[in-house]
N, C-alpha and C positions, 0 to 999 in steps of 0.2 A: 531406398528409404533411410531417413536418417536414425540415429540413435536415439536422438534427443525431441522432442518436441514440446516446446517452454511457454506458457501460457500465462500473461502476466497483468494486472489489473489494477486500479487503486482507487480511493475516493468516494465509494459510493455514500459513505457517511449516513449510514441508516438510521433511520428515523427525525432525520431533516427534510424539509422543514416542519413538517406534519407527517402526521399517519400515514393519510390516505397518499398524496404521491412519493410519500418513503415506501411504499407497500409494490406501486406500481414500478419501481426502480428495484425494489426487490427479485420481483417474478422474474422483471427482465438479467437477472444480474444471474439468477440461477438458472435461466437458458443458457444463456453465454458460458457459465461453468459444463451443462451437461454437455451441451454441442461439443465442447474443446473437450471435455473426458472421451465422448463417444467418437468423438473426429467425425460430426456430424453439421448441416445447418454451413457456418461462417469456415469450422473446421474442416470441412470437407473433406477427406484424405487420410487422415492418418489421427489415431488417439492422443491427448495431452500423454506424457509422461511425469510431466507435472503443472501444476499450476501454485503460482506464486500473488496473493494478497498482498499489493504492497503499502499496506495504510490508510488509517483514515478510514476502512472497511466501515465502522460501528463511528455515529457523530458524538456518542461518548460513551464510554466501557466503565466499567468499573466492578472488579470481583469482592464483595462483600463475603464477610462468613460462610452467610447459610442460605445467600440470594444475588441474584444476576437482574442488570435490568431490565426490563419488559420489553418487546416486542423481539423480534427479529428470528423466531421462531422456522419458519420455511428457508432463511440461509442458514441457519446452526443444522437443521434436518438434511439439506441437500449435502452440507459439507463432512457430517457422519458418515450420509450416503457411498460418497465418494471416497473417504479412507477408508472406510470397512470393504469396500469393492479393490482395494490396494492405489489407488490413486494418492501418490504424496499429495499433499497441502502443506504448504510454507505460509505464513502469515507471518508479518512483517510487523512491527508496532507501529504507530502514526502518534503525533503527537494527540489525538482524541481516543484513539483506544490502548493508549500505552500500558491501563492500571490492569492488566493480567495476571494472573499468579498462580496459575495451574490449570483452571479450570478448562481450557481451549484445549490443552495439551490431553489432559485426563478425558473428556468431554468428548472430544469431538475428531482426536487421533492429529490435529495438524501441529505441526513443526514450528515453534516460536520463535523469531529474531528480533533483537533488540539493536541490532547495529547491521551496516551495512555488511553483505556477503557475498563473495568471489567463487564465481562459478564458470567452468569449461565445458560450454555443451557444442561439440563437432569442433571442438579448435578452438571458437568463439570466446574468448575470456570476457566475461561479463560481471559488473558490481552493480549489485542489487538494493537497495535501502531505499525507506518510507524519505526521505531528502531532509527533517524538519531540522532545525540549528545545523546543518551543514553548511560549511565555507567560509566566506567572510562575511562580515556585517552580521545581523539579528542579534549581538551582543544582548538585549534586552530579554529575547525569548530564551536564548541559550541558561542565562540566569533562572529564568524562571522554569525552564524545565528540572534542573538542579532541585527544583523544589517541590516540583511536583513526582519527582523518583525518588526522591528521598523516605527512608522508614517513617521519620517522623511526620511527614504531611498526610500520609497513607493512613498512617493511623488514626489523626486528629479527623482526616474526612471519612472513615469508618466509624466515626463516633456520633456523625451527624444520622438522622433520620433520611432514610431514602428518598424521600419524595421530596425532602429540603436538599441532599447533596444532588440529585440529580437536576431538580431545577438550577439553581447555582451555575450545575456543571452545563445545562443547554444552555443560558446565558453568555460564560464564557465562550461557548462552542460556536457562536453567532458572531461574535467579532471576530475570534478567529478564523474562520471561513472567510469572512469579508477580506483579510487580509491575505492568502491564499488565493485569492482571486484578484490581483492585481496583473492588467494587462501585460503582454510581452512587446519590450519595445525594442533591445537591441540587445545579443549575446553579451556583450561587455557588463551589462547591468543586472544578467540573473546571478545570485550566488551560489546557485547547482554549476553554472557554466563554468564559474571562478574556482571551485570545489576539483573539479574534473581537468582543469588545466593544471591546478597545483599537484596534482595527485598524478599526473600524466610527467611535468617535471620533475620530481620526486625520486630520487633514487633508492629512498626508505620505501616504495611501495611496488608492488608487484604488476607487469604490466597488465592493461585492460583495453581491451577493442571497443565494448559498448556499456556504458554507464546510463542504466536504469533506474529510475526515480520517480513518485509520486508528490505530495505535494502542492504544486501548482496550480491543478488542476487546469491544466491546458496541454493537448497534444501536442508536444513538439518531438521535433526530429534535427537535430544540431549538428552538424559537420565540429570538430575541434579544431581551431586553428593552427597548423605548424604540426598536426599530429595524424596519423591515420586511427582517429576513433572518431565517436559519435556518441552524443548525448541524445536519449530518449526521454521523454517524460508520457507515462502513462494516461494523461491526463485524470478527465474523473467521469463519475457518471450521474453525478447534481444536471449537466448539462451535456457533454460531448456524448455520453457510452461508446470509451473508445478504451482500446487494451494493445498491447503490444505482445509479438509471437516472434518464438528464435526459435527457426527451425533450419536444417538439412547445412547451419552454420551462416543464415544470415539471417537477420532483424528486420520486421516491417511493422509497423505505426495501423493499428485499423480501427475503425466505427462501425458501428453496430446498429443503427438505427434503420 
């Protein structure tokens, strides 16, 4: 039995498009959690040791003062569930649930990251991050994420009335998905591909076997060219319910459906 067993997910964007089939993507999203805690169902075998959110969990977040936005209640209860049982949780930001600031950590016991993170589970050297302004190109969003991290944006949209900044904020969150969901046509042309080759050339960076990513929302599974690694992408659960598992020191791509 290995040491490790990695359970990794991204996308589900709760509370997109609506309630009612945000709610049914929800139930399904906290079997998939219990199963991989219990090593039960898809898990079959052996216990998560951890499981890692990689983005885009919440279609948009945002930690006000003295209030959190409405719905998503049965994944915040299953994911207490499961750190108070000793199961880490990692949660990763996505560019839709970046605006945290305590409350996940305080709240609910899971593990924040804001950038991508290197991890060795059985040997396996693995980089983990939500993918959003990685690599080249999106110069556009790259700028606009600058702004929307920044103290002073944070604050002026904590000044708005809830129900005005989170409409706004599902608005934006509608083109961005759309964009996110643009087909795969040829490794040369995704910028996670371009991201993971520069980083593979690189002598400033530490090596890596399998670079993990959400974003796209499309399951893929990438061979690197000229390198022995592989690019995965989580895809999402709007549509695939697929997640990716690193266990006994190798990586496989699965659906859930």
């Amino acid at each position: 039995m290995s040491e490790h067993c990695v359970h990794l997910a991204s996308d589900l964007h709760l509370g997109a498009p609506s309630s009612t089939p945000s709610a049914v993507r929800e139930r399904a999203f906290i079997r998939w959690m219990r199963d991989a805690a219990a090593g039960s169902g898809f898990a079959s075998g052996q216990q998560a040791t951890e499981l890692h959110l990689v983005g885009d969990i919440f279609d948009f977040w945002f930690e006000y003062k003295r209030a959190v936005p409405k719905g998503g209640v049965r994944l915040m209860g299953a994911m207490a569930e499961l750190t108070d049982a000793g199961l880490p949780i990692h949660f990763h930001v996505g560019n839709h649930d970046m605006w945290t600031f305590g409350y996940l950590e305080e709240e609910l016991g899971v593990q924040v990251h804001r950038a991508p993170i290197v991890r060795n589970w059985d040997g396996l050297r693995c980089l983990v991050g939500h993918g959003d302004g990685l690599g080249p190109g999106d110069k556009g969003y790259r700028r606009l994420k600058r702004i929307f991290t920044s103290g002073l944006c944070q604050k002026a949209f904590r000044r708005l009335h809830p129900d005005m900044g989170i409409a706004l904020a599902q608005a934006w969150s509608r083109n961005s998905r759309q964009k996110s969901e643009q087909p795969f046509t040829e490794a040369s042309q995704e910028h996670l591909v371009q991201l993971c080759l520069e980083w593979l050339s690189s002598s400033d960076h530490e090596p890596v076997d399998v670079f993990v990513f959400g974003h796209r929302h499309l399951p893929l599974d990438v061979p690197l060219e000229g390198h022995n690694a592989r690019y995965l992408n989580c895809g999402d659960w709007l549509e695939h319910m697929s997640s990716v598992c690193i266990q006994n020191g190798e990586v496989e791509l699965l659906t859930h459906r």
